[in-house]
N, C-alpha and C positions, 0 to 999 in steps of 0.2 A: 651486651651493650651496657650493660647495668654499672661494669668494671670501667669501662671510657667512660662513662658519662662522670662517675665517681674523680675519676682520675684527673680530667678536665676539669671539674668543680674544685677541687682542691689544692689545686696546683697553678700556679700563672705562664702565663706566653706559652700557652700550650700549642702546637700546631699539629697537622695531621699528614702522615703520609701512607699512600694507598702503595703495598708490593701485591705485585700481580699475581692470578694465581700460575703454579708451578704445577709440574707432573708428580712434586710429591704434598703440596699443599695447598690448599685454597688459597682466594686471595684475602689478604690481612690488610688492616690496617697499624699505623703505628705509630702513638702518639708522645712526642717530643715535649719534654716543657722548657722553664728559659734554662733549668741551668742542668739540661741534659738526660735528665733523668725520663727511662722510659718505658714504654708496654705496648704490650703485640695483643692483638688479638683478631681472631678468624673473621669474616663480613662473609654478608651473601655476595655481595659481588662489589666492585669500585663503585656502583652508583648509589649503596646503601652505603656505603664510607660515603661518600657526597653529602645526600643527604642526613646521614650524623654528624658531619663536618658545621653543614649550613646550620642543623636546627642547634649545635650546641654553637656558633657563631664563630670559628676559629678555621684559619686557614688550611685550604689541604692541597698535597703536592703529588706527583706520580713520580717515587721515588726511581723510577726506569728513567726517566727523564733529569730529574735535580738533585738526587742521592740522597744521601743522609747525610743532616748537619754537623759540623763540624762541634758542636758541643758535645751530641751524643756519641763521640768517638770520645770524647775528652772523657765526659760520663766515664766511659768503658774503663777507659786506661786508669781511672781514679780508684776505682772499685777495686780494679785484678792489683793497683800497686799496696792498697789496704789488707786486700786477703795475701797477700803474700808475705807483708810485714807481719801480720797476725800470727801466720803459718810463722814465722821466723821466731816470733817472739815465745813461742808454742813448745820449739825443740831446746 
């Protein structure tokens, strides 16, 4: 919790979403900030992601339900077209 709570503190428009757990992992939460950038990490269950939702004061969603924001895709694509350019600039 140590790493959310850090994450959330230094980053703005941070929000929260709870993935359920799976047959091959628990359930996570994953917190979003404004401009995409983000981080997973294991909970005891979605109502311990609730409750670190409520007490750090930032919204949480059930990604089965609302999915994942459309920045943290943006996020994604930004990173893979940097390490690639890098990778290019490399050979």
């Amino acid at each position: 919790m140590a790493h959310l709570e850090q994450f959330v503190r230094t980053r703005r428009g941070v929000e929260a979403f709870i993935e359920p757990r799976t047959t091959v992992t628990e359930t996570t939460v994953v917190l979003v900030a404004h401009d995409g950038e983000w981080t997973r990490r294991r909970v005891e269950g979605p109502e311990a992601a609730r409750r670190f939702a409520h007490r750090m004061a930032i919204p949480i969603y059930d990604v089965a339900l609302v999915g994942y924001p459309q920045r943290m895709r943006e996020f994604n694509e930004r990173r893979k077209r940097a390490a690639r350019a890098e990778q290019a600039g490399e050979a």
